[in-house]
C-alpha positions in Angstrom: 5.0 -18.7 -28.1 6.3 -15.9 -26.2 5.5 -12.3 -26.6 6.6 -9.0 -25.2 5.2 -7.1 -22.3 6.8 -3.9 -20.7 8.2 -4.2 -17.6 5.0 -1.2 -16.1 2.6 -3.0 -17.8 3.6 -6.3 -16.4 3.8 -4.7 -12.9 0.3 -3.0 -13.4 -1.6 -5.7 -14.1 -0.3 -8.1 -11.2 -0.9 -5.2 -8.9 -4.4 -4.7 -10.1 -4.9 -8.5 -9.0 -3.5 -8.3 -5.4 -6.8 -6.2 -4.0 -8.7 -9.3 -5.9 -7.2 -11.9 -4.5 -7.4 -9.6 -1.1 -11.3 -9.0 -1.0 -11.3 -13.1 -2.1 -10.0 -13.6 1.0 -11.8 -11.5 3.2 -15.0 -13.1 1.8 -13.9 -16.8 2.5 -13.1 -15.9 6.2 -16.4 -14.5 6.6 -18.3 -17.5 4.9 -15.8 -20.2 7.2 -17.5 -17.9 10.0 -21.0 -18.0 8.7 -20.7 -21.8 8.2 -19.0 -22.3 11.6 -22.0 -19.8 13.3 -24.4 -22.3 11.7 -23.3 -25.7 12.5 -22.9 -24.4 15.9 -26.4 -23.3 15.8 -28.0 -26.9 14.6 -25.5 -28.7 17.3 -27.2 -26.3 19.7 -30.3 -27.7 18.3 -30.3 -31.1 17.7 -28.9 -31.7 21.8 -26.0 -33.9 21.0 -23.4 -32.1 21.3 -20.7 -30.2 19.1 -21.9 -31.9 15.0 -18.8 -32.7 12.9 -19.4 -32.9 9.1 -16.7 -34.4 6.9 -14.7 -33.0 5.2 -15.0 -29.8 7.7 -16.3 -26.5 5.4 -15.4 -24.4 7.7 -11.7 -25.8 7.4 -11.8 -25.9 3.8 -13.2 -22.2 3.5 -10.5 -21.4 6.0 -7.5 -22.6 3.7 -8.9 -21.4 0.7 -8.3 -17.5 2.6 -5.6 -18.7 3.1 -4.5 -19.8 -0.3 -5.6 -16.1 -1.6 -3.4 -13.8 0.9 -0.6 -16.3 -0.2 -1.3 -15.3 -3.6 -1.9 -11.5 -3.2 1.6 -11.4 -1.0 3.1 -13.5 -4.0 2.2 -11.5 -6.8 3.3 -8.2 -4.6 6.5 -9.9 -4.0 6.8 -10.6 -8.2 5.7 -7.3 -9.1 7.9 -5.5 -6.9 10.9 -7.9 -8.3 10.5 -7.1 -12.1 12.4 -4.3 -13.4 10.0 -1.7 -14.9 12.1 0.2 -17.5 12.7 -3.0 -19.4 10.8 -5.4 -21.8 9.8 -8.6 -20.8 9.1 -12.1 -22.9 6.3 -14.1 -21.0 3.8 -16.8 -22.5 0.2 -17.2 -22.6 0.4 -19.9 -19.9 2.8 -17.8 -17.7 0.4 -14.9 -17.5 -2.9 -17.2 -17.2 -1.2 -19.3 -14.2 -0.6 -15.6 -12.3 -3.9 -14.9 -13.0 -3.0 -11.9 -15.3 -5.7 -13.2 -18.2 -8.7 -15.1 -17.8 -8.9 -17.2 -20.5 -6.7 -19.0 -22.9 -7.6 -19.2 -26.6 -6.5 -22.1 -28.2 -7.0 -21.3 -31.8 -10.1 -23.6 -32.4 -12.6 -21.9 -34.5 -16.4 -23.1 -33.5 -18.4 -25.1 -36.2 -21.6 -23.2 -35.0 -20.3 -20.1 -36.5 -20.8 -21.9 -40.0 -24.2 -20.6 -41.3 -24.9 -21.8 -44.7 
């Protein structure tokens, strides 16, 4: 079900995720380079020569930073597209799948909240 959103709200909120997504990828850079540093260091070690683990972490770190400045530029590129000064109809999944809300309540009521 759809529901309204003003067009500066809409744009706030994806812009308040871009530095998120930002700093996420700043951090899996620096952990690719961490995990590179230290399986350089036990190749060093061990004496056989340059250690390959599968599937690479370093590589896998490295596309995840990736995955995250794609993101940030996306959701720049989307907030910068929507016209402010008008009212916008988006869903619950729209605005969980942009990362706008966190969690998506699907109208089940716990059975632990029933004290008798």
């Amino acid at each position: 079900m759809p529901f309204k959103i003003s067009g500066v709200e809409l744009v706030r909120r994806l812009r308040t995720k871009v530095p998120e997504y930002k700093t996420m990828a700043e951090h899996c850079t620096q952990h690719a380079k961490e995990i590179r540093k230290k399986v350089d260091e036990i190749s060093g070690i061990s004496g056989h020569g340059k250690m390959q683990i599968m599937p690479d972490p370093d590589e896998i770190w490295r596309t995840r930073a990736e995955s995250c400045k794609a993101r940030a530029s996306d959701l720049m590129w989307l907030s910068d597209s929507i016209t402010e000064d008008q009212v916008h109809e988006v869903t619950a999944e729209e605005m969980f799948s942009l990362g706008i809300i966190g969690v998506l309540s699907l109208g089940f009521e716990s059975e632990d909240n029933n004290e008798d």
